[in-house]
N, C-alpha and C positions, 0 to 999 in steps of 0.2 A: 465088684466095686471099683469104681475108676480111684486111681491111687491120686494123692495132695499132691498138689506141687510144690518142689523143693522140700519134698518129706526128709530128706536127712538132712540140713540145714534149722529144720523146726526144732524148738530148746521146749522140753517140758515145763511148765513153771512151778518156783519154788515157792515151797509152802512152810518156811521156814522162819518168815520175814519177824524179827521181832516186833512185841507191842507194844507202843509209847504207854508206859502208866500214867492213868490221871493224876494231872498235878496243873502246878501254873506254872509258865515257863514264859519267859524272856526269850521274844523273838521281834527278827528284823524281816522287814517286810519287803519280798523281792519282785513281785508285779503286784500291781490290781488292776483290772480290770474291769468296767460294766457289762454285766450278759445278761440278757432276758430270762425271764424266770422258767423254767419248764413244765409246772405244773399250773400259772396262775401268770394271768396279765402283769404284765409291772417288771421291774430287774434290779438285779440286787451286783453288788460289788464283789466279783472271786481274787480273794487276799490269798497269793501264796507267803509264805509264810516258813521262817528255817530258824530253828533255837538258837541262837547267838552265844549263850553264857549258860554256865555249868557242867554239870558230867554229860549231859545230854544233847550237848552243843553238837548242831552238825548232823544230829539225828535221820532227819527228811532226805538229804544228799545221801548218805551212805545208805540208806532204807532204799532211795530209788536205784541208786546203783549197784546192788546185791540183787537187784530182781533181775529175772532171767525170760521171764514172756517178753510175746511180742508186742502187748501193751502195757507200758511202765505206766504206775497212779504216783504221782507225787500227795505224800500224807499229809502235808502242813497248810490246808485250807481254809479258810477264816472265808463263809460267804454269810455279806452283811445285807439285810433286803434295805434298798433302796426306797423312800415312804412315795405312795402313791396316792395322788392328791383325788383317785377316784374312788378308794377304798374306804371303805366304812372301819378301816384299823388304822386312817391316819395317820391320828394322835397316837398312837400304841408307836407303830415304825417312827416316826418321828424323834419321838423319846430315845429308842432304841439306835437310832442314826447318832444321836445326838450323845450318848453314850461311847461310840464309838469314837467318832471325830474329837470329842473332851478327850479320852484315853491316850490318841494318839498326840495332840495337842502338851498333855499331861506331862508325856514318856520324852517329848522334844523340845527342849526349852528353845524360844524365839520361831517354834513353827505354826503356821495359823493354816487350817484349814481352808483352804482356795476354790473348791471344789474341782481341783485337777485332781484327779485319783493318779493321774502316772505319777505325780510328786510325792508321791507315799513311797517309793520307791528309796531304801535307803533306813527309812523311818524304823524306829523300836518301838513296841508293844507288849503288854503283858496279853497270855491268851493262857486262860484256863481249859483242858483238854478232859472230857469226859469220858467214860465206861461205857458201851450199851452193848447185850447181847444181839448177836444176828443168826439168822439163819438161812444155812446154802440151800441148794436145792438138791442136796440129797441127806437132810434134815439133819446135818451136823451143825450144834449151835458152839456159835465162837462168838469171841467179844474182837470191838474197833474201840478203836478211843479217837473219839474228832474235836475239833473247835466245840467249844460250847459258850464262850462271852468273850470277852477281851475288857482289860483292864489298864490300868495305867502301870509302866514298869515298877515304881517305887511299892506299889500294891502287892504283885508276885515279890518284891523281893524283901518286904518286911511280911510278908508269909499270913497277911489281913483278908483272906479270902477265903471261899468256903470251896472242895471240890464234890459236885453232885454226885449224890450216889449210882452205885452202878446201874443201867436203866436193864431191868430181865425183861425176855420178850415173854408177851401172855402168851399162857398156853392154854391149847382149847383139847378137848377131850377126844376130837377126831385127830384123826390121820393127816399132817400137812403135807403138801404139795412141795413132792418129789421124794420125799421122803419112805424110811422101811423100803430099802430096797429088798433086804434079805428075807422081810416078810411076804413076798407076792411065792404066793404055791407054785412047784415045779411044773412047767407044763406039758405035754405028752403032744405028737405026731395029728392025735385026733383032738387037739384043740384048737389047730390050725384049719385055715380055710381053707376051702378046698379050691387045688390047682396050685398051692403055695410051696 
């Protein structure tokens, strides 16, 4: 086996990281940007996004810089789809745009929606964060909590919102993929191919 490079410099990563519990939380809004959609024509707005106020304050920053791989996720994501006027869900994104920009609108008195997204920059939000089970690929299931709406800050902080229950992933009666490792049977010299 040809050895990595810079293999004593490589950091294992920690699997440590704490989980934001769902709730709605008060945050300020540090980019957005528009990016293409990756699964579907059309692009949506990626909101980073950092709790501003209460015990949670600060959250996203100390969560990325406790991580120790060599690709850091920043957790405080807000992606809002952009409505596509060639989509048969127009009106649905629409709505849902429109939802957003009132929120932010809501949270900052004397700001009006421009459609400059870099002016959001600065801006407060309320973002309700969800539950949902996942699972890796060596079938250990854990839970994330992500963006799931955004609201207006007075909303999270008179406590008038509901947080979604936690979403379990289905489970199917077979075997998933990568999973049971410890269940594949021992294999012996003459299960190998030959010349191996």
């Amino acid at each position: 086996m040809k050895p990595i490079r810079n293999w004593e410099s490589v950091k294992e990563p920690s699997n440590t990281r704490e989980n934001l519990p769902a709730g709605g939380y008060v945050c300020e809004i540090l980019k957005a940007a528009e990016k293409p959609n990756r699964q579907s024509r059309g692009t949506h707005l990626e909101i980073l996004v950092e709790i501003c106020e209460g015990e949670r304050k600060g959250f996203f920053t100390t969560d990325y810089n406790a991580q120790t791989g060599e690709q850091k996720y920043w957790g405080g994501v807000v992606n809002q789809n952009i409505p596509d006027e060639l989509s048969d869900k127009y009106a649905q994104q629409a709505s849902f745009f429109r939802r957003f920009t009132n929120a932010v609108e809501d949270s900052n008195p004397g700001y009006h929606w421009d459609w400059n997204e870099a002016g959001l920059k600065g801006k407060k939000i309320g973002v309700i964060f969800a539950a949902r089970e996942k699972e890796s690929s060596r079938g250990t299931v854990y839970t994330v909590t992500n963006a799931d709406s955004v609201v207006s800050v007075d909303v999270i902080k008179s406590g008038k919102f509901k947080v979604p229950e936690l979403k379990k992933l289905e489970r199917s009666s077979g075997s998933s993929y990568g999973g049971g490792y410890n269940d594949v049977p021992p294999h012996t010299d003459a299960d190998l191919p030959a010349g191996f």
